[in-house]
DSSP file (Angstrom, degrees, kcal/mol; ACC not computed):
  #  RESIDUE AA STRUCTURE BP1 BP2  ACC     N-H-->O    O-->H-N    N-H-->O    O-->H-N    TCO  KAPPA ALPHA  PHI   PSI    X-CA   Y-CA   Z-CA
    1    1 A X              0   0    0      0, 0.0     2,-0.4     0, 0.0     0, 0.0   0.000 360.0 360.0 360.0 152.2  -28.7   32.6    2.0
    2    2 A X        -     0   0    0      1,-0.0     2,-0.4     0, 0.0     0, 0.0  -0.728 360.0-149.3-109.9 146.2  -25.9   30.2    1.2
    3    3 A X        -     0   0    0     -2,-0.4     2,-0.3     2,-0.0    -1,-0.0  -0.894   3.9-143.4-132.9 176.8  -25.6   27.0    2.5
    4    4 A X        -     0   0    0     -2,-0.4     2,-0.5     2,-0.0     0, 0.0  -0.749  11.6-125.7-116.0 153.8  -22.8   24.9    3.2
    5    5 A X        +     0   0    0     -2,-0.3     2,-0.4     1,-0.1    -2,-0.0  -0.899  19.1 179.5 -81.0 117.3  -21.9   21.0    2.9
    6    6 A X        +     0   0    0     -2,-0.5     2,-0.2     2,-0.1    -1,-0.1  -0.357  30.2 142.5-137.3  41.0  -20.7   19.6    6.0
    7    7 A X        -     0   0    0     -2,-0.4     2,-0.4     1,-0.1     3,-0.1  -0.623  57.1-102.6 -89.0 174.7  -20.2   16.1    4.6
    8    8 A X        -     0   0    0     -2,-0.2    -1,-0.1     1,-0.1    -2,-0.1  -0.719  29.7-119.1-114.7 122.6  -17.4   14.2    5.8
    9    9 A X        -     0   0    0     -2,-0.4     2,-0.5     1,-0.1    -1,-0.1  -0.018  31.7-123.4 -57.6 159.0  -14.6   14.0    3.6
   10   10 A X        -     0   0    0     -3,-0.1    -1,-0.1     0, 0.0    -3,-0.0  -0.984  33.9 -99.6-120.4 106.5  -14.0   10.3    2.8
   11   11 A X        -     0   0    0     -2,-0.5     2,-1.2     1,-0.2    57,-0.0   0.042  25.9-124.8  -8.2 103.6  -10.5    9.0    3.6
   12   12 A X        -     0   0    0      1,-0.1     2,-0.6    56,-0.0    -1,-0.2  -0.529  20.6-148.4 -72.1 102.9   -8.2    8.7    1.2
   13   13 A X        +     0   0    0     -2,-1.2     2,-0.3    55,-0.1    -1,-0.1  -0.425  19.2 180.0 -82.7 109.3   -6.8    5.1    1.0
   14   14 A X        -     0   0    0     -2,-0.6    54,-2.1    29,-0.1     2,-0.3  -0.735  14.9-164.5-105.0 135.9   -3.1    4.8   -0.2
   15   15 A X  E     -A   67   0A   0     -2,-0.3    31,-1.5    29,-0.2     2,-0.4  -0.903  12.9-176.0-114.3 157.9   -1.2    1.6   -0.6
   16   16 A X  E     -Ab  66  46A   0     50,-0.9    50,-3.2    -2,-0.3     2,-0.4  -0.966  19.0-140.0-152.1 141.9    2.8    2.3   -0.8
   17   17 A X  E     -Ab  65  47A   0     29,-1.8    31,-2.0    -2,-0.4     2,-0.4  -0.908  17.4-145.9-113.4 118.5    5.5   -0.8   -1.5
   18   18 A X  E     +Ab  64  48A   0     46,-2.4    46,-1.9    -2,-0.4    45,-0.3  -0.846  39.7 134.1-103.0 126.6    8.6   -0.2    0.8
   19   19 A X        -     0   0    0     29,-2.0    35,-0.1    -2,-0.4    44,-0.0  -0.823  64.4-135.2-141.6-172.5   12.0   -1.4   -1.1
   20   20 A X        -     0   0    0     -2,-0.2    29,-0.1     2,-0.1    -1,-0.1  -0.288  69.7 -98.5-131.5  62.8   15.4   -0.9   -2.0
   21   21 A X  S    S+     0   0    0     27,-0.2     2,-0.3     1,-0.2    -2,-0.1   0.698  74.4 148.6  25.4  49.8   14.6   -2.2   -5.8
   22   22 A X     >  -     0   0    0      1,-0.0     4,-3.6     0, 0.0    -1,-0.2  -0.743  66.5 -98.5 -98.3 163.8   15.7   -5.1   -5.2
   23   23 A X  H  > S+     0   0    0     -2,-0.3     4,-1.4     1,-0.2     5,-0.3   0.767 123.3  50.0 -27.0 -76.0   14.2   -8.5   -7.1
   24   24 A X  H >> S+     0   0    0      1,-0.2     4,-1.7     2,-0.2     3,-0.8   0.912 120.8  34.8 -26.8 -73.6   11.9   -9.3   -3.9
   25   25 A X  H 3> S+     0   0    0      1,-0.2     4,-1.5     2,-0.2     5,-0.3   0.942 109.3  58.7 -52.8 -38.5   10.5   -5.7   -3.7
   26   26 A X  H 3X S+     0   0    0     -4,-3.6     4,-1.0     1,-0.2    -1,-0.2   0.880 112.0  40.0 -64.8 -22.4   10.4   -5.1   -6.9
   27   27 A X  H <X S+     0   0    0     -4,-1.4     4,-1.1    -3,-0.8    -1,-0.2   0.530 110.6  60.7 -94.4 -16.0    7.7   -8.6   -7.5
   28   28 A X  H  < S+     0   0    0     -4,-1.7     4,-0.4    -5,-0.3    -1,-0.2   0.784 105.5  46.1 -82.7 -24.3    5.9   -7.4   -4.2
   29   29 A X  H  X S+     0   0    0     -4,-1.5     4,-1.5     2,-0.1    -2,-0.2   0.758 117.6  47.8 -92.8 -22.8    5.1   -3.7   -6.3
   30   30 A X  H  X S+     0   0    0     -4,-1.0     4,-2.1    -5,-0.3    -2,-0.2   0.946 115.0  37.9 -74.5 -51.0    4.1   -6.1   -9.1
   31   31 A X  H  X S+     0   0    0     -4,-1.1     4,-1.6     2,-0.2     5,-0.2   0.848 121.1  53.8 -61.4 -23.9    1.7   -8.5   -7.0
   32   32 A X  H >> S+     0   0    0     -4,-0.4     4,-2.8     2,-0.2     3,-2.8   0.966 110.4  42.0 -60.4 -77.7    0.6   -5.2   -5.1
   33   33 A X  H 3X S+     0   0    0     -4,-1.5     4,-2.9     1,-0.3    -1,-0.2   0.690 116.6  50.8 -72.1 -27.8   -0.2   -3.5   -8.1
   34   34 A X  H 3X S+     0   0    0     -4,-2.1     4,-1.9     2,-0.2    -1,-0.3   0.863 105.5  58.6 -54.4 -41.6   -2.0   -6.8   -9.5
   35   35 A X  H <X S+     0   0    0     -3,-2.8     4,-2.0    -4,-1.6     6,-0.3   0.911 103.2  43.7 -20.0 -94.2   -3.6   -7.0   -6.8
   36   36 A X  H  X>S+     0   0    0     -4,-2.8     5,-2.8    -5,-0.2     4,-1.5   0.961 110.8  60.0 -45.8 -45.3   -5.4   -3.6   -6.9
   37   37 A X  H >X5S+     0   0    0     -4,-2.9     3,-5.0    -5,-0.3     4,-1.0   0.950 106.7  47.9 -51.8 -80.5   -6.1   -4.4  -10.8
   38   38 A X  H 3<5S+     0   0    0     -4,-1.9    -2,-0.2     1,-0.4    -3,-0.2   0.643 108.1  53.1 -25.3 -75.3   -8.2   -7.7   -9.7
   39   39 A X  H 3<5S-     0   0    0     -4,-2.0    -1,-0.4     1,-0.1    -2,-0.2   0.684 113.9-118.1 -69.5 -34.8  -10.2   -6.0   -7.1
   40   40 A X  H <<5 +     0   0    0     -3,-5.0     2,-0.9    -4,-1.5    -2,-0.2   0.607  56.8 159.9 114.6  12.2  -11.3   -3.3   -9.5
   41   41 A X     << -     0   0    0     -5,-2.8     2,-2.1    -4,-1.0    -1,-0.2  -0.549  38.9-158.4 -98.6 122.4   -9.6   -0.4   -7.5
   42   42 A X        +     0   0    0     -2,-0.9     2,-0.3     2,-0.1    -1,-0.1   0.052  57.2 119.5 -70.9  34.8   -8.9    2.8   -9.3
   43   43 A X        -     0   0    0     -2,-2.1     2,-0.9    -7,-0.1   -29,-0.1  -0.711  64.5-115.7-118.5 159.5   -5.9    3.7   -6.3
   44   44 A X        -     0   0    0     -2,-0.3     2,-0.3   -29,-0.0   -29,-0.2  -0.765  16.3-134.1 -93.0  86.3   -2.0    4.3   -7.3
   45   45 A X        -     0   0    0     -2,-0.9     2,-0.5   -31,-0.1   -29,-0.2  -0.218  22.6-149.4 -23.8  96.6    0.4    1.9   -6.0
   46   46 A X  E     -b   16   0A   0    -31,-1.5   -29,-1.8    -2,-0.3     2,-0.5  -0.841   5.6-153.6-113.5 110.5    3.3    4.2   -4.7
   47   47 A X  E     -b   17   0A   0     -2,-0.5     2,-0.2   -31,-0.3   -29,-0.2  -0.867  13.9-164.1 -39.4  61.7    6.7    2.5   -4.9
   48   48 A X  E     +b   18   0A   0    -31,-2.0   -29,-2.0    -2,-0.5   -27,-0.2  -0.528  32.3 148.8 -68.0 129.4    9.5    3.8   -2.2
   49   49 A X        +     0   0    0     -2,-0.2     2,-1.3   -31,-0.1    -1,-0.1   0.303  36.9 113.3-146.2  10.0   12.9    3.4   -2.2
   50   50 A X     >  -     0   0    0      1,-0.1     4,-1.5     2,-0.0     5,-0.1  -0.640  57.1-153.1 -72.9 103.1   14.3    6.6   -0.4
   51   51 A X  H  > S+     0   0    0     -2,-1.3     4,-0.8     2,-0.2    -1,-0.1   0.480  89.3  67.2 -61.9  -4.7   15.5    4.8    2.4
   52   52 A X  H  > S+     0   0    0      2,-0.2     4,-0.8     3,-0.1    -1,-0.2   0.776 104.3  48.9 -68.2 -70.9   15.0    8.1    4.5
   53   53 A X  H  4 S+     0   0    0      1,-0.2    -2,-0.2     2,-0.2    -5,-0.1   0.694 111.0  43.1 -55.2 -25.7   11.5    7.6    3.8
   54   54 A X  H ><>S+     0   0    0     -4,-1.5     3,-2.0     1,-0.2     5,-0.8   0.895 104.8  61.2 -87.1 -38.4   11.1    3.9    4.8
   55   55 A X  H ><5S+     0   0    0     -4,-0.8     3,-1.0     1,-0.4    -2,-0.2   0.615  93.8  70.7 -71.0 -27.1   13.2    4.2    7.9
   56   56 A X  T 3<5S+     0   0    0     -4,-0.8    -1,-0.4     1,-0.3    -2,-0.2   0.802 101.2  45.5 -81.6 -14.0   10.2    6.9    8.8
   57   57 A X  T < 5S-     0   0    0     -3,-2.0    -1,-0.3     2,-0.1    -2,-0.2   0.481 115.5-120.8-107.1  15.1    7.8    3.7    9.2
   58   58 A X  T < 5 +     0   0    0     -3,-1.0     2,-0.6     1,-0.2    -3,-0.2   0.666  55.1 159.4  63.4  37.8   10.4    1.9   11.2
   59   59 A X      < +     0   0    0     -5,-0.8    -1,-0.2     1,-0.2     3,-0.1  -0.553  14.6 171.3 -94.1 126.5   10.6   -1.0    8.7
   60   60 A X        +     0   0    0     -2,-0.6     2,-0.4     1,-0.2    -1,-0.2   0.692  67.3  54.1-101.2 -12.0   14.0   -2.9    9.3
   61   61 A X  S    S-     0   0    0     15,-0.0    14,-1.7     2,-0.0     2,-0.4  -0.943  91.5-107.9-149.8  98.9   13.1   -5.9    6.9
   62   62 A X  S    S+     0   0    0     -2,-0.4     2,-0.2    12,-0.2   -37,-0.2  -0.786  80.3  43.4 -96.2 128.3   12.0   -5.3    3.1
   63   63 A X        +     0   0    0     -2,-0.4    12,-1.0   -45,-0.3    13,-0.8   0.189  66.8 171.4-108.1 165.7    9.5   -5.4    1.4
   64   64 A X  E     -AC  18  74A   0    -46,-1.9   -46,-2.4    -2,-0.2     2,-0.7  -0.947  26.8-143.9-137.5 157.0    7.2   -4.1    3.2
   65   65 A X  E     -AC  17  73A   0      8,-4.4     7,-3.2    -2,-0.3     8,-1.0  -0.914   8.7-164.6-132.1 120.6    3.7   -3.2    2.4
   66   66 A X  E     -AC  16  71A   0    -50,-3.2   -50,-0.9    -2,-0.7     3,-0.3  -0.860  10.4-170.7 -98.8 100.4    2.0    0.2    4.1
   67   67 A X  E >  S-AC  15  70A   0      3,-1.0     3,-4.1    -2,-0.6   -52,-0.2  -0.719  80.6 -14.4 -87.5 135.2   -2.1    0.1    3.5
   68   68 A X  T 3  S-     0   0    0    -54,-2.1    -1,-0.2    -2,-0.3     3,-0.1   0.768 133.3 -50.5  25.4  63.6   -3.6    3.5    4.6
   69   69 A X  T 3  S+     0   0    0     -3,-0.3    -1,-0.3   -55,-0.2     2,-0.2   0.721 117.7 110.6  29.2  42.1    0.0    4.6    6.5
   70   70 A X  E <  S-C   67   0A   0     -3,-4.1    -3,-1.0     3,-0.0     3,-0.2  -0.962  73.2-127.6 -83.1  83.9    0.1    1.3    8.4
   71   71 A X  E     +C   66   0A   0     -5,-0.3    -5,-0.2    -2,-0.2     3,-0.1  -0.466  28.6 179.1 -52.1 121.2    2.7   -1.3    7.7
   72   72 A X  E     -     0   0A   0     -7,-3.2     2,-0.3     1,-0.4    -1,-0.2   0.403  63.0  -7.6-109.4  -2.4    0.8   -4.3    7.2
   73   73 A X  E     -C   65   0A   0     -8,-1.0    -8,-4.4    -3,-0.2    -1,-0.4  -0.842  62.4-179.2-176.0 155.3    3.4   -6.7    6.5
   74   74 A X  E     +C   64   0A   0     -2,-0.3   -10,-0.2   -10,-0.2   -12,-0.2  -0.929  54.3  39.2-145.0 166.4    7.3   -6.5    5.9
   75   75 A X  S    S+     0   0    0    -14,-1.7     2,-0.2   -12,-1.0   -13,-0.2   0.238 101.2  58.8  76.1  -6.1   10.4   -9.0    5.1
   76   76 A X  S    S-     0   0    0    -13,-0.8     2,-0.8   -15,-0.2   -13,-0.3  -0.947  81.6-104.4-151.3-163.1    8.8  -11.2    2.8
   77   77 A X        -     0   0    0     -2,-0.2     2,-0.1   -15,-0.1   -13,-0.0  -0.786  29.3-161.4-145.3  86.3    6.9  -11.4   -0.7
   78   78 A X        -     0   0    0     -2,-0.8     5,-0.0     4,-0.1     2,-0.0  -0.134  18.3-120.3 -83.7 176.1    3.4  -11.9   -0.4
   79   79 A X    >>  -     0   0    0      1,-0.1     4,-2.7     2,-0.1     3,-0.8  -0.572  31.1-101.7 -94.1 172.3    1.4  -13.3   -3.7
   80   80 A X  H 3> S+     0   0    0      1,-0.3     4,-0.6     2,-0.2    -1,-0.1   0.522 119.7  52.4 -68.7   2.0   -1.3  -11.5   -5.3
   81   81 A X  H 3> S+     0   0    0      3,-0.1     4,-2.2     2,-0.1    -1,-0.3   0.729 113.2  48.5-106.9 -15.3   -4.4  -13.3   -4.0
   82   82 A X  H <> S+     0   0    0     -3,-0.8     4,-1.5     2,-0.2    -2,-0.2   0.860 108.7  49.3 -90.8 -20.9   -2.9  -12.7   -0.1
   83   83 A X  H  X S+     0   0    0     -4,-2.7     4,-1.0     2,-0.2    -1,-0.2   0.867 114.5  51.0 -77.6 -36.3   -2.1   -8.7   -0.8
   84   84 A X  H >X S+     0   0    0     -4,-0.6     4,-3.1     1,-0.2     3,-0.9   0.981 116.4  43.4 -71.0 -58.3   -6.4   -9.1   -2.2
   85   85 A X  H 3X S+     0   0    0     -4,-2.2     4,-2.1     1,-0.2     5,-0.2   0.957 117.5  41.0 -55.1 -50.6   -7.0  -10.8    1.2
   86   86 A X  H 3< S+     0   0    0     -4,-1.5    -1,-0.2     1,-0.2    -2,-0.2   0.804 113.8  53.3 -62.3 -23.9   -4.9   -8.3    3.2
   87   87 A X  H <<>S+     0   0    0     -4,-1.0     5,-2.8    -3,-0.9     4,-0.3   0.722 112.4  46.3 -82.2 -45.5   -6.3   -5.3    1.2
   88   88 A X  H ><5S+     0   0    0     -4,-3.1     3,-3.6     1,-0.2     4,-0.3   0.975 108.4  56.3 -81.9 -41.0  -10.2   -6.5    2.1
   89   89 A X  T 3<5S+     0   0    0     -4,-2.1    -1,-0.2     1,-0.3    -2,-0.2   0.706 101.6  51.1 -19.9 -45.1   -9.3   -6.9    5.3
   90   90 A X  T 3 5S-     0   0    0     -5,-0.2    -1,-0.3    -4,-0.1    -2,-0.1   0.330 130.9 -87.6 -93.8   3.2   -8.1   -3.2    5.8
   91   91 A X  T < 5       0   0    0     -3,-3.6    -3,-0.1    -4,-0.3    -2,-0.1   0.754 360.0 360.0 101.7  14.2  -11.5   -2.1    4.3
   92   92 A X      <       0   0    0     -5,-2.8    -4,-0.2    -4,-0.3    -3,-0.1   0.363 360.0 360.0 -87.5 360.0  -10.8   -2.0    0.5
């Protein structure tokens, strides 16, 4: 008889940098991605800048920074030890 695994899939946790690759955004996907290094976290910092695509998280004021399809903060440039705060906070 076969049996099956019925454990529960583990959320996959995505961070994504909302821009339009300007200076400010572009040093908020560099403190992001520093960020992630420090902490030890094997996850891919995903850069946006289809403005089609940011407009889908209603963010009117860039950059903005999406933890786990959330906006957790927009319109200004946080540093790399507050994106490690913001990051344990959301359960990273």
């Amino acid at each position: 008889m076969e049996s099956f695994n019925f454990e529960e899939k583990k959320e996959e946790k995505k961070i994504k940098v909302l821009g339009a690759g300007c200076k400010s955004c572009h040093e908020q996907y560099e403190n992001t991605k520093r960020a992630v290094g420090e902490m030890g976290l094997s996850i891919e910092v995903e850069y946006i800048t289809d403005m089609q695509k940011v407009m889908e998280y209603g963010v009117m004021s860039m950059p903005a920074l999406v933890v786990n399809e959330k906006v957790a903060a927009m319109g200004k440039v946080l540093k790399t030890r507050d994106v490690v705060a913001l990051l344990h906070k959301s359960g990273f």
